[in-house]
C-alpha positions in Angstrom: 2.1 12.1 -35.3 3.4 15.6 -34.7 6.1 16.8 -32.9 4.5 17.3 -29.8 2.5 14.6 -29.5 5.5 12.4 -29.5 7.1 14.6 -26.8 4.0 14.8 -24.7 3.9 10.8 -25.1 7.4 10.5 -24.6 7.3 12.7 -21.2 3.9 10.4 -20.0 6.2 7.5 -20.4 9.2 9.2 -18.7 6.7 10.0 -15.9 5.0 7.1 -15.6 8.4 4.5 -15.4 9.6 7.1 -12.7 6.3 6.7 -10.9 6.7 3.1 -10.8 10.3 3.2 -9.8 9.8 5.3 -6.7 6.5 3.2 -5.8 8.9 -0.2 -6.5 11.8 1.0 -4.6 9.9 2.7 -2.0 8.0 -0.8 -0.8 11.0 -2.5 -0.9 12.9 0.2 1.3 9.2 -0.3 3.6 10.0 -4.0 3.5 13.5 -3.7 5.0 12.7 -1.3 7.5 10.0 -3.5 8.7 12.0 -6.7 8.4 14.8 -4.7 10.7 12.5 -3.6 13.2 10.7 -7.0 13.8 14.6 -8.5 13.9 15.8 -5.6 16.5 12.4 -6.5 18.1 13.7 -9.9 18.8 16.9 -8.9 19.6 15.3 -6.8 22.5 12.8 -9.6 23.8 16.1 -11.8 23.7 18.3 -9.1 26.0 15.4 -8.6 28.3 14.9 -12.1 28.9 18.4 -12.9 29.9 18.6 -9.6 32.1 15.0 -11.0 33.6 16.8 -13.9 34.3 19.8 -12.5 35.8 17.6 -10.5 38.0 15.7 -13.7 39.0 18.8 -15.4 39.9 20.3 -12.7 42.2 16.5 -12.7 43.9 16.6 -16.3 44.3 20.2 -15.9 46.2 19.1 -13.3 48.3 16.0 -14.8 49.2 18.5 -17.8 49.9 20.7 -15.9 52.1 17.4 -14.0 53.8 16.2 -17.5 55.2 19.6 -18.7 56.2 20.0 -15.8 58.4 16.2 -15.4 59.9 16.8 -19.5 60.5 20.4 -18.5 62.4 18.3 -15.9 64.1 15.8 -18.2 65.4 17.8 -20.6 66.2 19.7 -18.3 68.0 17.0 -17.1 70.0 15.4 -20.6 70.7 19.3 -21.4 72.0 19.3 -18.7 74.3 15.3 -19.0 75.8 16.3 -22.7 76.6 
């Protein structure tokens, strides 16, 4: 083989392994990312479900404290129409 065949094989190898490389080390950079976004994913659905249920909570007290006082009120009024 000549001189420049070698070299012309030589640089299709070169190329081609770099090819490869990028391709490899580009999907697994892809898998990563997607493996962080579906944890951060979780991490949001878990943040939102406590502040979900904190929210419930202070609606259930209110709701609580809004029946104690219209049942105050009406027993106040039903006091005072007697």
């Amino acid at each position: 083989m000549s001189t420049t065949s070698k070299l012309t094989f030589a640089a299709s190898v070169a190329t081609s392994i770099g090819i490869i490389s990028y391709i490899y080390f580009k999907q697994h950079d892809d898998r990563y990312k997607l493996h962080a976004g579906i944890i951060r994913d979780v991490q949001q659905q878990e943040q939102r479900k406590f502040e979900n249920m904190y929210i419930l909570e202070q609606q259930q007290e209110l709701t609580k404290k809004l029946r104690e006082r219209e049942e105050k009120e009406w027993n106040s009024q039903n006091l005072q129409t007697n």
